[in-house]
N, C-alpha and C positions, 0 to 999 in steps of 0.2 A: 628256159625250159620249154620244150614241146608239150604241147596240153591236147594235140592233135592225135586222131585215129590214123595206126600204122595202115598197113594193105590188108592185113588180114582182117583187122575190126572193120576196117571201108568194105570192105566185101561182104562182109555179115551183115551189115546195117542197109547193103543194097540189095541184099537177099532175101531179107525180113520183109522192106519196102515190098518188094515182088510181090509175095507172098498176099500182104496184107491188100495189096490195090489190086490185086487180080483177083482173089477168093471171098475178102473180108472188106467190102467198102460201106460205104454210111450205108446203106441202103439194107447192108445186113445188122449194122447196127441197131437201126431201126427197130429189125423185128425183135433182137434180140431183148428190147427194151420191155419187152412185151411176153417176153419166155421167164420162167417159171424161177430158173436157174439164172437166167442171165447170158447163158453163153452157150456154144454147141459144140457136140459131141467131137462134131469133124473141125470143129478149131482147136481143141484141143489136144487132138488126136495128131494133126501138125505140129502144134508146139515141143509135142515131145516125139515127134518124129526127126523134127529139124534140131532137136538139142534145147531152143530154149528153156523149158523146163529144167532142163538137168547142169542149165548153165554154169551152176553155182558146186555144183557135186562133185566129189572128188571121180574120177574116173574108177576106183575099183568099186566102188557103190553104183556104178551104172550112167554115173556123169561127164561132162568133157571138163572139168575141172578148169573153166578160166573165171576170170576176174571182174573188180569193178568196170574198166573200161570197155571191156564185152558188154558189161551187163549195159552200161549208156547208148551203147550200139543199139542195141535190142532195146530198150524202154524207148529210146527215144521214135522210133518209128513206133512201134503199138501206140506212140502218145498223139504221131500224124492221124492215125486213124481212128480215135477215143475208141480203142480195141477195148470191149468190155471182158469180163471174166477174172477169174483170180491169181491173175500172174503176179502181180505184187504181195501179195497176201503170202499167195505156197509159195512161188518159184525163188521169189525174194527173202521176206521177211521169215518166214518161217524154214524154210530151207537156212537160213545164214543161220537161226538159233541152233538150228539140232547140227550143221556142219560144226559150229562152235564150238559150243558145248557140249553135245550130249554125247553120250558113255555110245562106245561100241557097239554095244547090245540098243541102244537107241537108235544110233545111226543105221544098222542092219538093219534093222525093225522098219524104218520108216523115210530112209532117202532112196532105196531103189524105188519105191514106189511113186514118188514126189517126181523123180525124175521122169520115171516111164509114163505116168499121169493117171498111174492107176489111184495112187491116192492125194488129197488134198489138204492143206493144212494154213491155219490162219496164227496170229498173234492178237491175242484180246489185251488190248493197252488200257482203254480207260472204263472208268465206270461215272458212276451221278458225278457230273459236276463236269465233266471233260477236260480236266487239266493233264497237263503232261509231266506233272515235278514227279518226284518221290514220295509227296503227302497224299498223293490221289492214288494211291493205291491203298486201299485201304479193306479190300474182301480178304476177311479172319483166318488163317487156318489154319486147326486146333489139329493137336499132336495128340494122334491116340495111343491107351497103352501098347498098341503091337510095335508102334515105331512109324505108324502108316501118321496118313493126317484127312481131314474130314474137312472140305471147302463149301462155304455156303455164303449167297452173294449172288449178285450182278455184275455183268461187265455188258459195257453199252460201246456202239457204232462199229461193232468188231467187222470187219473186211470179209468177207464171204462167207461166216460162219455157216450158213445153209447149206452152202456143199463142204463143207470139212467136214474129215474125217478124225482127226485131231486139233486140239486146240493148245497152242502156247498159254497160256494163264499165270500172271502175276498175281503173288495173293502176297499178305503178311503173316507170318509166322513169328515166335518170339526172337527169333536172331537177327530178324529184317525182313527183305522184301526177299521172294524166292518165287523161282518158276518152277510149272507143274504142265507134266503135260496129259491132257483132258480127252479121252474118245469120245465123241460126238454120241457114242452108242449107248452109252453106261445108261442107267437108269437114276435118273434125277437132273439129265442135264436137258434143255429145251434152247432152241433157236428159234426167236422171231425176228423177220423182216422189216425195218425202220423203212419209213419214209424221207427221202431227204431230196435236196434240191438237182442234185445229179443222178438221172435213171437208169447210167450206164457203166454204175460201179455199186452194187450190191453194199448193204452196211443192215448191222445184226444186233439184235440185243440176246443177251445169252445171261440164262439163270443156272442157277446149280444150287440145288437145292439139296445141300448135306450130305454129296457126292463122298465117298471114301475111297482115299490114293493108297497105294504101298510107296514104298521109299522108292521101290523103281520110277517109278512115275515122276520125280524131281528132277529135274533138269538143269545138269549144273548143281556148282555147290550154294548147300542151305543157305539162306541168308545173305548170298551172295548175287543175287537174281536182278538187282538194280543196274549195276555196272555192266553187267551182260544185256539189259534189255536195251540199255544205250547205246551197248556194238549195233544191235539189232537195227535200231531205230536207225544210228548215221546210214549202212547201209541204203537200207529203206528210201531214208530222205534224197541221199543220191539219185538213186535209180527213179523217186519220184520228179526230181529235179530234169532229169532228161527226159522224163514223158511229155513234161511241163514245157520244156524247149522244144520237143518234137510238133505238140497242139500249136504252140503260139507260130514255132515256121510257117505251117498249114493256115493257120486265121491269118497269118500278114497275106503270104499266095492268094489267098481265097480273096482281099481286098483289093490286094493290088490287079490282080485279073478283071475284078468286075468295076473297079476306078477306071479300066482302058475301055470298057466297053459299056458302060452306064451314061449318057448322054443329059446335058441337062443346059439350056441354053444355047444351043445347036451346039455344042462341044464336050468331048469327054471331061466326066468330073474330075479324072485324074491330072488336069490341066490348071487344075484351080491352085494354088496356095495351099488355102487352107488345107486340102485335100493333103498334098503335095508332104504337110508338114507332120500331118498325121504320120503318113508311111514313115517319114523319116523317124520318127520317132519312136513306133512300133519298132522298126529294125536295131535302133541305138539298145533297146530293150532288153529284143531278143538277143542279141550278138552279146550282149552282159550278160545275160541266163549263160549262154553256152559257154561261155569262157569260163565262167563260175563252176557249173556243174563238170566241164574237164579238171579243171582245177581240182576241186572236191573228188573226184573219182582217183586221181593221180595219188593225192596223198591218199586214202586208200591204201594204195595200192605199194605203195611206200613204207607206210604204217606211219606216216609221221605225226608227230606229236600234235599238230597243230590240226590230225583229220575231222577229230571231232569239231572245233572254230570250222574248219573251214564248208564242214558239213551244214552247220548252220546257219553261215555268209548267205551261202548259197540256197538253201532253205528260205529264207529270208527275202531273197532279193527274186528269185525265180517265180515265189509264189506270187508278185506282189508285179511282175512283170507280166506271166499270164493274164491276169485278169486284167490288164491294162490293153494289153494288146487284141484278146477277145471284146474290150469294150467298145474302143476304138474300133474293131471290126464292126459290130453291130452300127457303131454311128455310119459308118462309110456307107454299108448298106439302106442306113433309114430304116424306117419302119418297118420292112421287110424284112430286117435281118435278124430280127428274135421270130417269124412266123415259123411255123413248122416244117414249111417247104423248104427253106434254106439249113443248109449244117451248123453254119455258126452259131447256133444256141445251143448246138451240143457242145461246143468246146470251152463257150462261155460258162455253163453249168460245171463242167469238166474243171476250171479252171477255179470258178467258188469254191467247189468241194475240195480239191485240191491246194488250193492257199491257206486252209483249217487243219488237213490230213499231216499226224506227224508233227504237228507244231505250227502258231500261227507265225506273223513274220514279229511281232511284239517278244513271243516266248524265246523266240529264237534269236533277238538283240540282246532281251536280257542276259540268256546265255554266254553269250558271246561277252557281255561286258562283266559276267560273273570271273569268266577265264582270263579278261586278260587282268582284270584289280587283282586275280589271284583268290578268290572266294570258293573256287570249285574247285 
């Protein structure tokens, strides 16, 4: 099987590239690390000019309706340039919920806007404790007598909740876990900005303090909200998986460039062995990432039984590649290459937070050996 981008994905993924190294290179990452929001008006204003945005949308909602392998297209360069902002958050993970599930009158509501970039939308996955099973969700919500329900609670590390305008929200209900979806606007709900190791991917803590829903506000059926947050997540995990392969191509280029022109002994370092074995090995890495996350996007795309395994192989194996080949980058560089002059700390950070986002690679074995014993 072909696990390869036809013409048309090769064309989007060289167009994206354009885009992002002519308008959007580190240098504007830089500042953005530094803005309020995280990311600007006029990159997002491209996004949904050029469709990514709306990648995921069906076409009469305002979208071009294509699929996982586009979306790899597109993550994986926003991933050559640690493009910051909430593309994975709306365009992804939240756009795939409300395309999924949500009722007509949902989807009206709230994907032409996702699409066009007028509005933004996140998924709040974990709360205290940062697990990813089914037992960590654990914020109450109490069914009132109107038929509405009344959520109160924290959700921690949420993806850009500072600029959404809507939020996905797992909560428990008596039937099981159920998603609700949350306005940003209501009164009782608060967004604060975490601190974390990567400064080029916004993460939120969000309270709701005895917020009251109507039934419209459910997303998907009652009780039903676990199995759905799992579409969610594979998704997710894919498209995080080619950002993950986009950064690490970029840290190999970025060593293998300065190995031919770093001199040390009257000779390029890149002449050394040791040196020599590093790149090799970076690339054995990277070329496993990408074969993986094709893989994992194809069945996707498939629907095959085995997308969710394979969402998590690749989960797994990518995260765990990243940070090897960002490390390796720093070493090549020495000392220099975690200073602030150099990119490669941005990708390495990129690369930490990213190995944890979504599942770490431990959650994501067990998984996988849940599926195949037959325990899941």
């Amino acid at each position: 099987m072909d696990f390869g981008f036809d013409e048309e994905q090769a064309s989007l993924a060289a167009s994206v590239r354009t885009v992002i190294e002519g308008r959007y290179p580190t240098t504007w990452v830089r500042r953005m690390i530094d803005d309020p929001r995280g990311y600007s008006d006029d990159f997002w204003a491209d996004a949904a000019r050029l469709g990514w945005l709306g990648l995921l949308v069906e076409e009469r909602l305002g979208g071009i309706g294509r699929g996982p392998l586009e979306l790899v297209a597109v993550q994986q360069e926003l991933g050559r340039g640690v493009v910051p902002g909430p593309y994975l958050s709306s365009a992804v993970l939240a756009t795939t919920a409300l395309q999924r599930f949500g009722s007509e009158e949902q989807k009206g509501r709230w994907l032409p806007g996702l699409a066009s970039g007028d509005a933004i939308a996140t998924v709040a996955f974990q709360e205290v404790g940062a697990t990813w099973d089914e037992q960590g969700v654990r914020l109450p919500a109490s069914r009132r007598a109107d038929g509405g329900f009344r959520l109160a609670g924290e959700k921690r590390f949420v993806l850009d909740a500072h600029a959404a305008n809507v939020i996905v929200v797992p909560a428990r209900t008596d039937e099981g876990v159920t998603l609700f979806l949350v306005e940003t606007s209501i009164p009782g709900v608060s967004v604060r900005r975490m601190d974390t190791i990567d400064p080029t991917r916004r993460q939120c803590e969000v309270r709701l303090d005895g917020i009251d829903l109507g039934a419209e506000d459910v997303l998907g059926e009652i009780g039903r909200g676990w199995p759905s947050l799992q579409v969610v997540a594979d998704v997710g995990r894919v498209a995080l998986c080619a950002e993950m392969v986009g950064g690490a191509e970029r840290a190999l280029e970025m060593s293998t460039e300065y190995a031919r022109v770093r001199e040390q002994f009257g000779r390029p370092i890149g002449s050394f062995q040791a040196i020599q074995h590093k790149c090799a090995d970076m690339l054995v890495r990277l070329e496993g990432a990408r074969s993986m996350t094709l893989a994992a996007a194809t069945s996707l795309v498939h629907g095959d039984v085995d997308a969710a395994s394979d969402a998590s192989i690749a989960k797994s194996w990518c995260g765990e590649a990243y940070r090897m080949v960002t490390t390796e980058g720093i070493q090549i560089h020495g000392g220099l290459g975690f200073t602030w002059e150099l990119d490669m700390h941005l990708f390495y950070k990129r690369a930490k937070s990213s190995e944890m986002l979504l599942g770490d690679a431990r959650f994501h074995r067990s998984r996988v050996a849940d599926r195949i014993l037959g325990e899941s």
